[in-house]
Steps between C-alpha positions, in 0.01 A plus 500: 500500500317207301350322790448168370134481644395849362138524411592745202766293343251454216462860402869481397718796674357793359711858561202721602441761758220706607572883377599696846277799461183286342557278830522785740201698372315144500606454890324838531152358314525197734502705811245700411282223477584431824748172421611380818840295413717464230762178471780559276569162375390302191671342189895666538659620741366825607866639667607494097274774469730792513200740734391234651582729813273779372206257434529402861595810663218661312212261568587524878468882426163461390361274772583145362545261736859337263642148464807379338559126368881463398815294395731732706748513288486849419377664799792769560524693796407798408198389346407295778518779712293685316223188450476358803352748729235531218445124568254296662695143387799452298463158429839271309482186369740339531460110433852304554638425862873519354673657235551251274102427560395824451678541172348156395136616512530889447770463222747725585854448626585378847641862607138644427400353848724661695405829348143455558591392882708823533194718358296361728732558803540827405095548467446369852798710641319791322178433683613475823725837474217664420192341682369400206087331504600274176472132496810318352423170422613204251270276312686158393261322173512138640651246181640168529849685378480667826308308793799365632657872547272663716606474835844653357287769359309595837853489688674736309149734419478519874852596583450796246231629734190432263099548647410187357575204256199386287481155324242420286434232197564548113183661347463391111366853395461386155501145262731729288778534786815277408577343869244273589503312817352133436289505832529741761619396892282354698446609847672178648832543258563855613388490904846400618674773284179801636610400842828499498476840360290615743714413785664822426192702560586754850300817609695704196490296223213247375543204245149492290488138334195540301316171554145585374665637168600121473191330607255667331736526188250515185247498722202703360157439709363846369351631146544821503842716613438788671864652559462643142278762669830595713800484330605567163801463319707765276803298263840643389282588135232708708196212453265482838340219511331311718690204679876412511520170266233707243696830424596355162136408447287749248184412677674633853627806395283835610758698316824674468639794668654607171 
């Protein structure tokens, strides 16, 4: 996928993947020092990793508490049925309310949707055959190429027996990212289009419009960020650094696991 709103467009596409057995003994350092959760995610897609399954399978082993952020596409069944009871979230984005949409802003052809729909079926089937505790939700990236498609996209996320649909507001990581949004929404331009969404909200599954994300948008009323103390981040050439937008930063790095 080449999301057109990717916040690592800039770094180019680079073909890199963490070594298997340097990853695994790494998850085995982390849990040691008594990590608490681990979120497979980050600049590619993390189901192109061919052990992806062992990564996750593994850190559950150990005690991890383990996410997953992904495009879908690629989650077969017998790796989700390996994954997913290892799972606290599996988590898609998914960001077009039709096919033709969808293809528009992730860049892939119109058939890829119904693919992804059909994984995600098949992980929610999964779950319930086995009594599964794992979140399955959707987050949809909020652009003007796609406001007008999200009460499509709740309908048909719902009927596919999702947890939860998430909508939140572009985030301009970096000034080096090649989409750029000219303003962001205001509150008043996306209200109509949060409630409608909401309306399909029941006792099973919740729509999460994420209105503060959107009012306090580049809001900073503090000097000092203290989530670095919490979280770090490890990238597909084995930096840690830091913060998210600052992995590709010298002065963020603590090091590499290489």
């Amino acid at each position: 996928h080449r999301c057109i709103f990717c916040a690592y467009d800039y770094i180019g596409h680079p073909n890199r993947r963490l070594e298997t057995g340097r990853l695994l003994t790494f998850i085995n350092e982390i849990a040691r020092c008594r990590v608490r959760s681990l979120l497979f995610a980050g600049e590619g897609e993390p189901l192109l990793h061919s052990d992806i399954d062992k990564f996750i399978v593994h850190s559950k082993e150990k005690g991890i508490d383990v996410g997953l952020f992904t495009n879908g596409q690629l989650l077969r069944e017998e790796i989700a049925r390996k994954v997913l009871p290892c799972l606290s979230f599996i988590r898609f984005s998914v960001n077009g309310g039709t096919s033709e949409n969808y293809a528009a802003i992730h860049s892939v052809k119109a058939s890829v949707c119904k693919e992804v729909l059909e994984n995600i079926e098949m992980s929610v089937k999964i779950k319930k055959e086995k009594n599964l505790d794992v979140d399955i939700g959707v987050q949809y990236v909020l652009l003007p190429e796609n406001i007008n498609y999200v009460t499509q996209a709740v309908k048909v996320l719902k009927d596919k027996g999702i947890d939860y649909f998430a909508i939140k507001p572009f985030v301009q990581q970096s000034q080096s990212q090649f989409y750029k949004m000219e303003r962001q929404f205001g509150l008043d331009e996306v209200e109509e289009v949060f409630g409608k969404a909401e309306e399909f909200s029941d006792k099973t599954f919740k729509v999460i419009a994420r209105r503060e994300a959107i009012i306090k948008y580049n809001v900073r009323n503090y000097k000092h960020c203290y989530g670095t103390s919490f979280i770090s981040v490890l990238n597909s050439a084995g930096d840690i650094a830091s913060c998210l937008p600052y992995w590709d930063k010298k002065e963020f790095i603590f090091g590499n696991i290489y």
